[in-house]
LOKOL-447172 format. One record per residue (C-alpha): residue number from 1; residue in one letter; chain; x, y, z. Coordinates in steps of 0.1 Angstrom, whole numbers. Layout:
N
{zati NUM,'a','A',{X,Y,Z}}
...
END
This chain:
468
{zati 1,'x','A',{-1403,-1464,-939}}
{zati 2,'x','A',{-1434,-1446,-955}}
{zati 3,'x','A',{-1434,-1412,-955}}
{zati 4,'x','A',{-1470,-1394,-964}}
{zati 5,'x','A',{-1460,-1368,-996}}
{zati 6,'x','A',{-1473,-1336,-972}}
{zati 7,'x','A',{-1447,-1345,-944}}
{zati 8,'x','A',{-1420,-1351,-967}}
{zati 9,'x','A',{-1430,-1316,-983}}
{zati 10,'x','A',{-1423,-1303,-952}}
{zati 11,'x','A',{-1393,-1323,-943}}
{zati 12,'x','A',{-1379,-1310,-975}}
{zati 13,'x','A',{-1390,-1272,-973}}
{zati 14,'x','A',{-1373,-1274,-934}}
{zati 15,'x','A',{-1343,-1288,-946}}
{zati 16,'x','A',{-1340,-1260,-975}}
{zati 17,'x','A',{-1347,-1237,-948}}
{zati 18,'x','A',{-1323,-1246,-926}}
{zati 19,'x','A',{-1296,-1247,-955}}
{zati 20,'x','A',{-1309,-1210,-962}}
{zati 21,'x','A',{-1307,-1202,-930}}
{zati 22,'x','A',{-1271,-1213,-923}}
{zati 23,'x','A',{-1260,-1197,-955}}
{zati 24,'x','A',{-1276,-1163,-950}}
{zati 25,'x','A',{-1260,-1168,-911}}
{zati 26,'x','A',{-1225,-1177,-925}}
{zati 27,'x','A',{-1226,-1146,-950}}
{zati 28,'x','A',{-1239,-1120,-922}}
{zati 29,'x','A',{-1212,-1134,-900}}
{zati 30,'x','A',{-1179,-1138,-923}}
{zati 31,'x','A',{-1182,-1105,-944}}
{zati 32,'x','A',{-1151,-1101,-968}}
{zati 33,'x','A',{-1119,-1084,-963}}
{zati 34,'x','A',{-1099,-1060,-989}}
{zati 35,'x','A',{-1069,-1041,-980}}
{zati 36,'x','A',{-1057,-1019,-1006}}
{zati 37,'x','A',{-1021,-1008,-996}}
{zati 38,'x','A',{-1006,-978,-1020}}
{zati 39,'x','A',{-969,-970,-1017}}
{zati 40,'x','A',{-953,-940,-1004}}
{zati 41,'x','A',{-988,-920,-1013}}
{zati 42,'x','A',{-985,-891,-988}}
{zati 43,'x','A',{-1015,-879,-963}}
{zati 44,'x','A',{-1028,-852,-989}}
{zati 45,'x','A',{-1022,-864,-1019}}
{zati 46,'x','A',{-1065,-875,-1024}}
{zati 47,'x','A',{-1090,-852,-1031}}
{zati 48,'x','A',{-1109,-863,-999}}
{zati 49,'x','A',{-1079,-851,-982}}
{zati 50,'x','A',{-1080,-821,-997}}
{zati 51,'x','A',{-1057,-821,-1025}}
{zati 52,'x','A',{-1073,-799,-1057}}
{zati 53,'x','A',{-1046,-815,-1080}}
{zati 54,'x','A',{-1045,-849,-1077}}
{zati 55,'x','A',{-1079,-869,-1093}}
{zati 56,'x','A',{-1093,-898,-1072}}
{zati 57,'x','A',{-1130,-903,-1078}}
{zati 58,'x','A',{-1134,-939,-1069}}
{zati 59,'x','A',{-1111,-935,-1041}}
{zati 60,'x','A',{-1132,-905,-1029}}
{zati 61,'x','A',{-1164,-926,-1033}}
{zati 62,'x','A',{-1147,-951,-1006}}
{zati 63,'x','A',{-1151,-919,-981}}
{zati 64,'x','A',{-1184,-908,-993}}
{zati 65,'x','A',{-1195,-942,-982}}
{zati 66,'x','A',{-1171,-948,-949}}
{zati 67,'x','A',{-1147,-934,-928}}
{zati 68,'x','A',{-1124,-910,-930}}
{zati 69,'x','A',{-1096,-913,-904}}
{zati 70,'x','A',{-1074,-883,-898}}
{zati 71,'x','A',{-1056,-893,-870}}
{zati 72,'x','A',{-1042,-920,-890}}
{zati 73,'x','A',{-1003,-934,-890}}
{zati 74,'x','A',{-984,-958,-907}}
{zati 75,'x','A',{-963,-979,-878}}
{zati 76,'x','A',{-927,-970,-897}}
{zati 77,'x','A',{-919,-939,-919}}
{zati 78,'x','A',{-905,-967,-945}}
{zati 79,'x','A',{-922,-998,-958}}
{zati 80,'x','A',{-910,-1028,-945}}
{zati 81,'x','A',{-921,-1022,-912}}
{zati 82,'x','A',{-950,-1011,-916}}
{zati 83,'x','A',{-963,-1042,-939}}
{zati 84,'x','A',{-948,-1066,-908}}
{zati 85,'x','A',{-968,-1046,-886}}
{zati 86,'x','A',{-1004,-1049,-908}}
{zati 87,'x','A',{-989,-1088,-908}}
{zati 88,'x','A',{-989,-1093,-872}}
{zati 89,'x','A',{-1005,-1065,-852}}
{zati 90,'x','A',{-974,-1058,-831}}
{zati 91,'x','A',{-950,-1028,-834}}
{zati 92,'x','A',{-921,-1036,-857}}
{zati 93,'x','A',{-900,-1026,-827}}
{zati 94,'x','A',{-908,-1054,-809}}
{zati 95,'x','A',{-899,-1079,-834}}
{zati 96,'x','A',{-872,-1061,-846}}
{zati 97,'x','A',{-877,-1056,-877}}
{zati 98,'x','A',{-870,-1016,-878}}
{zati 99,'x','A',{-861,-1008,-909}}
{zati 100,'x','A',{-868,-1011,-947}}
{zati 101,'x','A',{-854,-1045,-960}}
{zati 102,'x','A',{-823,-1049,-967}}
{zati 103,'x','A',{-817,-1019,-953}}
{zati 104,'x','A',{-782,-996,-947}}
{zati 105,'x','A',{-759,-994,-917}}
{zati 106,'x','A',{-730,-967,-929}}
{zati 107,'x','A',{-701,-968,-909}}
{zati 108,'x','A',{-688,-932,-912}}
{zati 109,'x','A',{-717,-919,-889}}
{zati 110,'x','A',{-716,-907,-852}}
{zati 111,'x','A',{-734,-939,-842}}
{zati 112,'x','A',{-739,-975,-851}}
{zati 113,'x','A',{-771,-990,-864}}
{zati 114,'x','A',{-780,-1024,-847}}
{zati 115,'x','A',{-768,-1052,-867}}
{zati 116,'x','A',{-790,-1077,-853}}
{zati 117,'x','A',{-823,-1062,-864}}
{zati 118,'x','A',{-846,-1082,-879}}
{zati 119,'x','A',{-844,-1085,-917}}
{zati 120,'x','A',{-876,-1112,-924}}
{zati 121,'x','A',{-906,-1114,-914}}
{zati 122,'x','A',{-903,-1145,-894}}
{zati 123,'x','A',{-923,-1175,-899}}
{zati 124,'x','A',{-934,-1183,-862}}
{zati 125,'x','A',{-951,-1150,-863}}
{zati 126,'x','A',{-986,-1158,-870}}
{zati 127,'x','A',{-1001,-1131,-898}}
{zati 128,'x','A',{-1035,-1120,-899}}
{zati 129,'x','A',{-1038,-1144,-934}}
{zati 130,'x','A',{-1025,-1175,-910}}
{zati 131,'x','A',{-1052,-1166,-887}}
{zati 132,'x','A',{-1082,-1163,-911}}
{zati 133,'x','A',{-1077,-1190,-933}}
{zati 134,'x','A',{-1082,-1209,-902}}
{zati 135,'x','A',{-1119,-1203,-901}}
{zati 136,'x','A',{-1123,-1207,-940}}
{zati 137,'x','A',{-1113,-1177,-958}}
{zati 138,'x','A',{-1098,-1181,-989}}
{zati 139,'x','A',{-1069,-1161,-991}}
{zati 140,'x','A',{-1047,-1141,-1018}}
{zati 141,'x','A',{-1017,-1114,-1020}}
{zati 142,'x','A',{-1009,-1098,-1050}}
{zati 143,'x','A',{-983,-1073,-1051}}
{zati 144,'x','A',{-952,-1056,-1031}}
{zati 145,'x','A',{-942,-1081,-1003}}
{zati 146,'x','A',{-910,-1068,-990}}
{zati 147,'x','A',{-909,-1091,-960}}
{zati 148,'x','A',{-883,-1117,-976}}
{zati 149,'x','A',{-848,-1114,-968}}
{zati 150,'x','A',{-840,-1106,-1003}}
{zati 151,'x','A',{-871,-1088,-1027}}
{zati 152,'x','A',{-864,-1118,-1055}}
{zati 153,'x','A',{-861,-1152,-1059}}
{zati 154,'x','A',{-844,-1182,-1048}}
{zati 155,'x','A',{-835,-1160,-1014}}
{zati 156,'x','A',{-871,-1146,-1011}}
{zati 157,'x','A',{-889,-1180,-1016}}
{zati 158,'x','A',{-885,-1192,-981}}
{zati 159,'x','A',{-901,-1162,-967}}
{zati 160,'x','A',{-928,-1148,-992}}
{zati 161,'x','A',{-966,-1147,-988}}
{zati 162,'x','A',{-978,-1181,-994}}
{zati 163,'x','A',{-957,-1193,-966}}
{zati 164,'x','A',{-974,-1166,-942}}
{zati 165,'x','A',{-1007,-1180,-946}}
{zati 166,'x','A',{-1017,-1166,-980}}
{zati 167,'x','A',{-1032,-1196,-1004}}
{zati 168,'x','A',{-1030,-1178,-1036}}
{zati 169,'x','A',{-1003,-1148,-1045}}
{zati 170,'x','A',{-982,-1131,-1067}}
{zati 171,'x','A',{-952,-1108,-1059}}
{zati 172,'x','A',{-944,-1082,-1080}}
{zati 173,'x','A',{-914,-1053,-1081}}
{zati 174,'x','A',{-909,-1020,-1085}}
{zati 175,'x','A',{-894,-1014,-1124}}
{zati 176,'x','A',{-856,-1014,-1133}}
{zati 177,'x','A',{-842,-979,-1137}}
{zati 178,'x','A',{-823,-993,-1165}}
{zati 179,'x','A',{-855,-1004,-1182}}
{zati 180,'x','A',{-873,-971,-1179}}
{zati 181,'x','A',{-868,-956,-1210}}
{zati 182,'x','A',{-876,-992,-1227}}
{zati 183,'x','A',{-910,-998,-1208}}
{zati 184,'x','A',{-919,-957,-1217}}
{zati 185,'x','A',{-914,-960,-1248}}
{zati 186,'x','A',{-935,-994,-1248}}
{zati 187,'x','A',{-963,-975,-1224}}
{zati 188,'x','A',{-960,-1010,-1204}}
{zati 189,'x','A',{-977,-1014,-1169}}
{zati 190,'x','A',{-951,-996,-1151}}
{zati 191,'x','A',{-959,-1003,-1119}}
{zati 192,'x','A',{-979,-1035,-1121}}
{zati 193,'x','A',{-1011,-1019,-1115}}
{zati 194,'x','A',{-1028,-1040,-1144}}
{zati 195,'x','A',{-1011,-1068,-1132}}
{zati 196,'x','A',{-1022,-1066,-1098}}
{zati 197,'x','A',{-1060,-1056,-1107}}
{zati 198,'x','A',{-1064,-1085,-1131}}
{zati 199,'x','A',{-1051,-1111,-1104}}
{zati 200,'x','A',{-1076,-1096,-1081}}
{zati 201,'x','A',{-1104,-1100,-1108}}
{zati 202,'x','A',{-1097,-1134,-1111}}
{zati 203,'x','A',{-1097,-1142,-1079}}
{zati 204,'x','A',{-1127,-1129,-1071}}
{zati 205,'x','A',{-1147,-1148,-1098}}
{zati 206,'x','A',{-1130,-1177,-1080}}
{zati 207,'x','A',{-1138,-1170,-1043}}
{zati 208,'x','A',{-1172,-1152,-1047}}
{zati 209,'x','A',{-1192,-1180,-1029}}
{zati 210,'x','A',{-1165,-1182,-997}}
{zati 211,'x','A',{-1154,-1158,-977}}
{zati 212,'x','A',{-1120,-1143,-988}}
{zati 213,'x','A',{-1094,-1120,-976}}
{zati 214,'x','A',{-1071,-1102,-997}}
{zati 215,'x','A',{-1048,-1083,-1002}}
{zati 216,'x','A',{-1038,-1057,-1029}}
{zati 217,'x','A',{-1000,-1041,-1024}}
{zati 218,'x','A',{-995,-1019,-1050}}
{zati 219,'x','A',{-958,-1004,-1058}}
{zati 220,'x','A',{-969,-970,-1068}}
{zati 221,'x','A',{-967,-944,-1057}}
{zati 222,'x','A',{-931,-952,-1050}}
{zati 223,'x','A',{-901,-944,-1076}}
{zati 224,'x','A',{-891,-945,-1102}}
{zati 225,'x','A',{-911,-922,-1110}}
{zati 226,'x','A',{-931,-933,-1148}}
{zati 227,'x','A',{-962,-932,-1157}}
{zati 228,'x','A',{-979,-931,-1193}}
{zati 229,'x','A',{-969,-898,-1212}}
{zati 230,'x','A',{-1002,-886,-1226}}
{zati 231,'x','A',{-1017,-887,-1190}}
{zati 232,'x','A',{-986,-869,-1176}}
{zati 233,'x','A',{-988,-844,-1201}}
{zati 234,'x','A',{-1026,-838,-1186}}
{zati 235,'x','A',{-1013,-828,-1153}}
{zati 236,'x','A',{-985,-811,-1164}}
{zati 237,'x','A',{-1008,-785,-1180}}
{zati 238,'x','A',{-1030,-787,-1150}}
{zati 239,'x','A',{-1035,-752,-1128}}
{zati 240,'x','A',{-1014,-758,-1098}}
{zati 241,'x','A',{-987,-785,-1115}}
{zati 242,'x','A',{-959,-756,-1103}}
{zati 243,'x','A',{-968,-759,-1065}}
{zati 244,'x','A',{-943,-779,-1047}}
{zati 245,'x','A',{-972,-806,-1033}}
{zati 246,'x','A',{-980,-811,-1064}}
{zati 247,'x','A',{-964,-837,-1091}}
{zati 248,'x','A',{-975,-839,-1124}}
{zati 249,'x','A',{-958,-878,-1129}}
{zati 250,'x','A',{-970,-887,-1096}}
{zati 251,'x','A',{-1007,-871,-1108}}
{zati 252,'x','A',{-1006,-900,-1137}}
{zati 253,'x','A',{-997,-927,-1114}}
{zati 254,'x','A',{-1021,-920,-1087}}
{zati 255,'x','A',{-1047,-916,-1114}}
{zati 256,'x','A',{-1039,-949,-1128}}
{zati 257,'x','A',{-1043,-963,-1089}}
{zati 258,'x','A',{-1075,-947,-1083}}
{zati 259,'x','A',{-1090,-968,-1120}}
{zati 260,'x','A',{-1078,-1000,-1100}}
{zati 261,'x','A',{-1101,-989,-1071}}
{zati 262,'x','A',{-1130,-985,-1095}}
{zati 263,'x','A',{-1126,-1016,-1113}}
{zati 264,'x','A',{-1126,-1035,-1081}}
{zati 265,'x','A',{-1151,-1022,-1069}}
{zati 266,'x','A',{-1170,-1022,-1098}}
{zati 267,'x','A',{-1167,-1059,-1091}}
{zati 268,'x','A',{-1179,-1067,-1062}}
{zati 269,'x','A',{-1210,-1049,-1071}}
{zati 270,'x','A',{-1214,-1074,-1099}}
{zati 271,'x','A',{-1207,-1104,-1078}}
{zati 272,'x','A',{-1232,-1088,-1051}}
{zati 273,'x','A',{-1205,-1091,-1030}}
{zati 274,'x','A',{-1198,-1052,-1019}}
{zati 275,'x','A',{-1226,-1050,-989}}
{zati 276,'x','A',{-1208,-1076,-967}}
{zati 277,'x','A',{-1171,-1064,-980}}
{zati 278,'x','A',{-1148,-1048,-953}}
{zati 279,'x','A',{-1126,-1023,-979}}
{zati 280,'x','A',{-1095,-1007,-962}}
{zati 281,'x','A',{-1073,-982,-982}}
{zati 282,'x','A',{-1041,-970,-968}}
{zati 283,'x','A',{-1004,-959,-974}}
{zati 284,'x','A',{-974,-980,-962}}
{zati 285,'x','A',{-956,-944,-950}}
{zati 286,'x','A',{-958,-905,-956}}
{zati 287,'x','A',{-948,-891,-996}}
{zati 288,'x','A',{-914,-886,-1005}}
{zati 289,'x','A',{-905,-847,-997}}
{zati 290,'x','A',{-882,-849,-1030}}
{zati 291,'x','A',{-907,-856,-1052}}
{zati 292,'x','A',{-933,-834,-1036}}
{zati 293,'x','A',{-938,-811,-1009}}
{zati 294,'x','A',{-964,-836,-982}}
{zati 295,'x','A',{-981,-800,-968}}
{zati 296,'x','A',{-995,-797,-949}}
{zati 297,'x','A',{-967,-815,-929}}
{zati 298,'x','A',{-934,-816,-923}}
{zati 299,'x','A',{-908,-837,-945}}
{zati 300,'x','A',{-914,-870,-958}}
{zati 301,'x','A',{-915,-905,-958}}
{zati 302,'x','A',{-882,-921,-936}}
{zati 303,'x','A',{-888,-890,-910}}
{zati 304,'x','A',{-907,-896,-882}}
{zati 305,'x','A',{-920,-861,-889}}
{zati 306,'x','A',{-960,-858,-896}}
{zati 307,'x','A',{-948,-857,-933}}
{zati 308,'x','A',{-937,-894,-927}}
{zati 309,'x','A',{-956,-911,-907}}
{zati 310,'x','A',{-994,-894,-911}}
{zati 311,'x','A',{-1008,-914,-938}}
{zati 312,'x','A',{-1044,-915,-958}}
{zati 313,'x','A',{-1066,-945,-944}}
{zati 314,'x','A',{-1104,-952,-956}}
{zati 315,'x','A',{-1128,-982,-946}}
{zati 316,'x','A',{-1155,-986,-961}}
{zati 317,'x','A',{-1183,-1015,-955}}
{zati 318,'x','A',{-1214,-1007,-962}}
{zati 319,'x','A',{-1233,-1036,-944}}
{zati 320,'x','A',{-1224,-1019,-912}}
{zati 321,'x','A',{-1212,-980,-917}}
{zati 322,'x','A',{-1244,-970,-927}}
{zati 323,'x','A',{-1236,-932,-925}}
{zati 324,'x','A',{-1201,-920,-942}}
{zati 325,'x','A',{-1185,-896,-917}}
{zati 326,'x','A',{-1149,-884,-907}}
{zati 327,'x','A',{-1129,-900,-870}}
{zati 328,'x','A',{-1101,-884,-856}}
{zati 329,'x','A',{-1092,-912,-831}}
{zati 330,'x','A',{-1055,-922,-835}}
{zati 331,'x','A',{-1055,-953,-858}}
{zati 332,'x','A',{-1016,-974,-872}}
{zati 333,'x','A',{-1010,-1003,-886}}
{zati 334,'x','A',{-1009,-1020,-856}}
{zati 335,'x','A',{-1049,-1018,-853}}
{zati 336,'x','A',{-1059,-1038,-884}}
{zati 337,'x','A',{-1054,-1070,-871}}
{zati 338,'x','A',{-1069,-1068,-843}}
{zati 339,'x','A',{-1101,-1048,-858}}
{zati 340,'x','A',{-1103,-1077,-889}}
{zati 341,'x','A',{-1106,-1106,-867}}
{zati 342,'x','A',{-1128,-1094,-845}}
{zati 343,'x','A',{-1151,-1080,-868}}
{zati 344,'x','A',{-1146,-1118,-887}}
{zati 345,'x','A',{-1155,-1135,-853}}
{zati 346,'x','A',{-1122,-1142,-837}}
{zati 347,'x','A',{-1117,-1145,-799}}
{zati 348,'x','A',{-1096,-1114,-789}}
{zati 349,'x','A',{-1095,-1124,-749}}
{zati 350,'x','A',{-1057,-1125,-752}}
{zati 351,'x','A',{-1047,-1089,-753}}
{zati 352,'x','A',{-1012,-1093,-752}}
{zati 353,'x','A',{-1009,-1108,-785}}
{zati 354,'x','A',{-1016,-1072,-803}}
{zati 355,'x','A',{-1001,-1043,-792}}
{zati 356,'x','A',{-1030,-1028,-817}}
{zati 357,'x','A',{-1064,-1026,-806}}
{zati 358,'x','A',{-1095,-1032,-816}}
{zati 359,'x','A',{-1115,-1000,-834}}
{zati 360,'x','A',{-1145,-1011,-846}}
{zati 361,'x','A',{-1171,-1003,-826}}
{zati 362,'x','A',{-1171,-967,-841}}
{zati 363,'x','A',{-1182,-986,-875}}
{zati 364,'x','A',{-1215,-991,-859}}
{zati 365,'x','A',{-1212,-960,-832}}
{zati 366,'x','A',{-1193,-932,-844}}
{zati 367,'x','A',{-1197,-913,-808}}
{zati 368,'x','A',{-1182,-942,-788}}
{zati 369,'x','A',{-1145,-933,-769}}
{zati 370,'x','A',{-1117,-955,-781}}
{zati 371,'x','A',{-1094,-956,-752}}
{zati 372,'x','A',{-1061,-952,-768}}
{zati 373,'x','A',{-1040,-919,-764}}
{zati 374,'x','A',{-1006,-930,-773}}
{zati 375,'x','A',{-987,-943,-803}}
{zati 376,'x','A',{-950,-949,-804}}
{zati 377,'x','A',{-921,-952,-833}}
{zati 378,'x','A',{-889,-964,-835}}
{zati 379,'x','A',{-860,-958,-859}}
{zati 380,'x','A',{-821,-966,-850}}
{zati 381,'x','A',{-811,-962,-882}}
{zati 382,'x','A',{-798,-935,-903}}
{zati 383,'x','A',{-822,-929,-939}}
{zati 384,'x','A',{-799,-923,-965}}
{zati 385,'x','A',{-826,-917,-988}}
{zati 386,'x','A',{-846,-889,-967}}
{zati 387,'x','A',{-815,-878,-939}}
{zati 388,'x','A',{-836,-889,-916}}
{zati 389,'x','A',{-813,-898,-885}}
{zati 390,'x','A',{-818,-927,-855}}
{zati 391,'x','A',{-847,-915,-834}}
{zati 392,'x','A',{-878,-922,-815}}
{zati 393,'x','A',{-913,-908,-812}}
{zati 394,'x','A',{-946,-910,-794}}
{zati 395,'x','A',{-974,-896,-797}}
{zati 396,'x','A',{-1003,-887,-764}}
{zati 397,'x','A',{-1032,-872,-770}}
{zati 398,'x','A',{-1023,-839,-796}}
{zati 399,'x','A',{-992,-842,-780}}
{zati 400,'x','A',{-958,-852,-802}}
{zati 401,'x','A',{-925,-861,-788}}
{zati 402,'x','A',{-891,-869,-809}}
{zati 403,'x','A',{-858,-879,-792}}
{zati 404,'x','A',{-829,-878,-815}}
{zati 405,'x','A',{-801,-906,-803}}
{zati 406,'x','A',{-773,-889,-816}}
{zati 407,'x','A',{-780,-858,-792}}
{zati 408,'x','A',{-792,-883,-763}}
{zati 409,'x','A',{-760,-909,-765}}
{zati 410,'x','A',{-732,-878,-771}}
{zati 411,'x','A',{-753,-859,-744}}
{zati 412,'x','A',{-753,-825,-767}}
{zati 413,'x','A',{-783,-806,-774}}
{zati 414,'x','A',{-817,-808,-790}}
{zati 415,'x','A',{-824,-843,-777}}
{zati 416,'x','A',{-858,-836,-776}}
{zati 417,'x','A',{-888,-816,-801}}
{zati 418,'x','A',{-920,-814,-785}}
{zati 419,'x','A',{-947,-801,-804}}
{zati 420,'x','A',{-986,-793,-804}}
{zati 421,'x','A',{-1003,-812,-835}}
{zati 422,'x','A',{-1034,-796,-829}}
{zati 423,'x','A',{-1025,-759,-830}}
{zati 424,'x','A',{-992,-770,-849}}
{zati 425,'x','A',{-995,-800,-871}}
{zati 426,'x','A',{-964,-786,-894}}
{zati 427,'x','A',{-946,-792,-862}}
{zati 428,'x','A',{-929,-760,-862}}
{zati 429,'x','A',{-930,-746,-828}}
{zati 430,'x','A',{-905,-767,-807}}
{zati 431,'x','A',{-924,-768,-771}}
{zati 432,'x','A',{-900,-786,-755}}
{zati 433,'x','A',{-886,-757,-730}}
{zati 434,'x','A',{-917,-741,-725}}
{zati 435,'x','A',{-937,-773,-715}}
{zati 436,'x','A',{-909,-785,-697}}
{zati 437,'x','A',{-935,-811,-673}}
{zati 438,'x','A',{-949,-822,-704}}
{zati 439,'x','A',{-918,-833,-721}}
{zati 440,'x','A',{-908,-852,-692}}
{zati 441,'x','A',{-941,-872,-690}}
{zati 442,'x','A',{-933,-884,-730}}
{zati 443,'x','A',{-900,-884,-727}}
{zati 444,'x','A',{-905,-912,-695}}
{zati 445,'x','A',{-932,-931,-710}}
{zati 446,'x','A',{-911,-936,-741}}
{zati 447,'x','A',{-883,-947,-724}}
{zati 448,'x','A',{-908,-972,-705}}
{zati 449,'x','A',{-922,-980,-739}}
{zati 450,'x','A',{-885,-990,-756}}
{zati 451,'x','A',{-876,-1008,-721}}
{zati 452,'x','A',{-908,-1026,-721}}
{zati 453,'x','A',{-903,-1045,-757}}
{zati 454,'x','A',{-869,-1046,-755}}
{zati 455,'x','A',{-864,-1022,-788}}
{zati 456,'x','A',{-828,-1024,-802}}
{zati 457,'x','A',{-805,-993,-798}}
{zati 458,'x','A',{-778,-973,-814}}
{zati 459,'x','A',{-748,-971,-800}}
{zati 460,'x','A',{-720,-946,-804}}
{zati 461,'x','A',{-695,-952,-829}}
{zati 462,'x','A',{-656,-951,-808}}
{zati 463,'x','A',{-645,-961,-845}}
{zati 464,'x','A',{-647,-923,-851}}
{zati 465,'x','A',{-612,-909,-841}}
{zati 466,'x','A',{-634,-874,-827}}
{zati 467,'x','A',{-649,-904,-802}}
{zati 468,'x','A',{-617,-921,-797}}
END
């Protein structure tokens, strides 16, 4: 068939178009996604947050281009449950997986920890990765899993990221204590920072035509505590390094996180790819109150104090947060799934597959109400690490209720703090007998809440001759 050359000119300039056009359409609606999940790194331990120790520039530049949430939580005060909650979008109550993996159950206390929690991730939960790669992302974890049932391999193959939906991935591990003094003296990447980063870089050279979510999981800040001497040293001599929230090793090490940022971001500005990328930074739980004071809140990570569970989060994507500014809704861990798909395009008409919702309408509208007043925790385990005993909490609205089991099952005292966040976020003031309605309200919705997703429960130890 003859075709005269001014129609196929045409024929051939629509057809480009059209390829433009679906491209452009495809990049405006699939923008990237980058979580960047730091270890045990405390509420106030940026220099956004208002820390005038600790050095994060490119951290800081995240909030001088986004949000700065804080109202934020992590879903756990320890780390495992936390992660499976980013995973899948539910409380790690309700699938059981409550505490940090493996996980302790001492027998000598006045109660017994479940033994049937949940110590995997399981695989018929469908992760946020599962989910995206459906649509075309390409995929990638690089960094602390600590959803297997053992941390290492063979035990940990069955249950590690690339069988949770993530197509490329690397897990790394926290450094030996009997290879500290080795790997100091070596100045070796300590905490796989530099490992992590460079799998990153590479995979973004790979994926920087598709779409691609990933996901960085660093294992700083958490101990051991190394870090390169020389940039210790710097902190050490630093005004302030004698002020209990302040850590001269941890200084180093959250320096050394903060260069990752940069050079990822530094990244996607060469690929072009920053506009349309979705950045998320945020902390698996509180700081560890050993290593430094988490002011100003109470204790630390593994207490469902504010010191454990009030956590840094940023998000940056400057495609659609055009105007960097500060939210105090309440946001956990439970919200990213939910948020990330729908901002990717996914159908969220079934609302009972997240207990998380969906909070990104303030990226476009910073003045529009978020209805969500209440978050919840669950612990029915005793910390060794912290002292943290079996409890549960809930937040509504600046409202914060603890119940202590031990108190509750033996029917003693103090089974209850209630406290005031916004007049008394070091929770110091213990409101329980002088708002006596109020702490019924919580203390009834949150046994609802543990009814309603069937949350496992200490029981008291009769092994105990005193309970005999």
């Amino acid at each position: 068939m003859f075709i005269p050359k001014n129609k196929l000119y045409t024929i051939i300039i629509g057809v480009y178009l059209i390829i433009i056009s679906c491209k452009t359409s495809r990049q405006d609606s699939s923008p990237n996604v980058l979580i960047i999940l730091a270890d045990d790194l405390g509420w106030s331990q940026l220099s956004c947050y208002g820390s005038d120790f600790y050095d994060t520039p490119n951290i800081d530049k995240l909030a001088q281009t986004g949000i700065k949430f804080t109202n934020a939580y992590s879903s756990a005060s320890i780390c495992s449950p936390t992660r499976a909650a980013i995973m899948t979008g539910k409380y790690p109550a309700r699938i059981g997986l409550t505490d940090f993996i493996p996980g302790n159950s001492p027998k000598n206390k006045p109660l017994l920890t479940p033994d049937n929690w949940q110590r995997f991730l399981p695989l018929d939960e469908i992760t946020i990765a599962e989910k995206i790669k459906s649509s075309g992302y390409a995929t990638g974890f690089f960094g602390k899993w600590h959803l297997s049932q053992e941390k290492q391999p063979p035990k940990s193959l069955l249950h590690n990221p690339n069988m949770q939906g993530f197509s490329e991935s690397f897990v790394t591990y926290k450094p030996s204590k009997n290879l500290i003094q080795q790997w100091q003296a070596e100045n070796k990447d300590f905490h796989n920072v530099d490992t992590i980063t460079k799998r990153a870089l590479d995979f973004l050279n790979q994926y920087q035509k598709s779409p691609f979510f990933l996901f960085l999981s660093h294992n700083t800040i958490h101990d051991p505590l190394i870090e390169n001497e020389k940039s210790i040293n710097k902190y050490r001599n630093k005004d302030g390094s004698e002020k209990n929230q302040n850590n001269p090793i941890i200084g180093a090490m959250i320096k050394t996180l903060d260069k990752s940022v940069g050079q990822i971001v530094k990244k996607l500005e060469s690929l072009k790819s920053l506009d349309n990328t979705i950045i998320i930074f945020y902390s698996d739980n509180g700081g560890k109150h050993a290593h430094a004071s988490q002011k100003p809140f109470r204790k630390g990570k593994g207490w469902l104090y504010e010191g454990g569970i009030r956590v840094p989060l940023i998000i940056s994507w400057p495609k659609k947060i055009k105007k960097a500014f500060n939210s105090d809704i309440m946001i956990s861990s439970i919200d990213l799934m939910p948020t990330i798909l729908k901002v990717t395009n996914f159908d969220l008409k079934n609302k009972n597959e997240f207990d998380g919702i969906d909070i990104s309408p303030i990226f476009t509208n910073q003045t529009i109400d978020i209805n969500r007043d209440e978050l919840f925790w669950h612990y029915p385990h005793y910390h060794n690490g912290s002292g943290m005993k079996p409890a549960s909490a809930m937040r509504w609205k600046n409202y914060k209720l603890i119940e202590w089991h031990e108190s509750t099952l033996l029917n003693k005292e103090g089974q209850i703090e209630l406290y005031n966040l916004e007049a008394d976020p070091g929770e110091k003031i213990n409101l329980s007998e002088q708002e006596p309605v109020i702490a019924l309200q919580m203390r009834t919705k949150l046994k609802d809440w543990i009814k309603e997703i069937d949350a496992k429960m200490p029981t008291i130890n009769y092994k105990l001759s005193k309970y005999k």
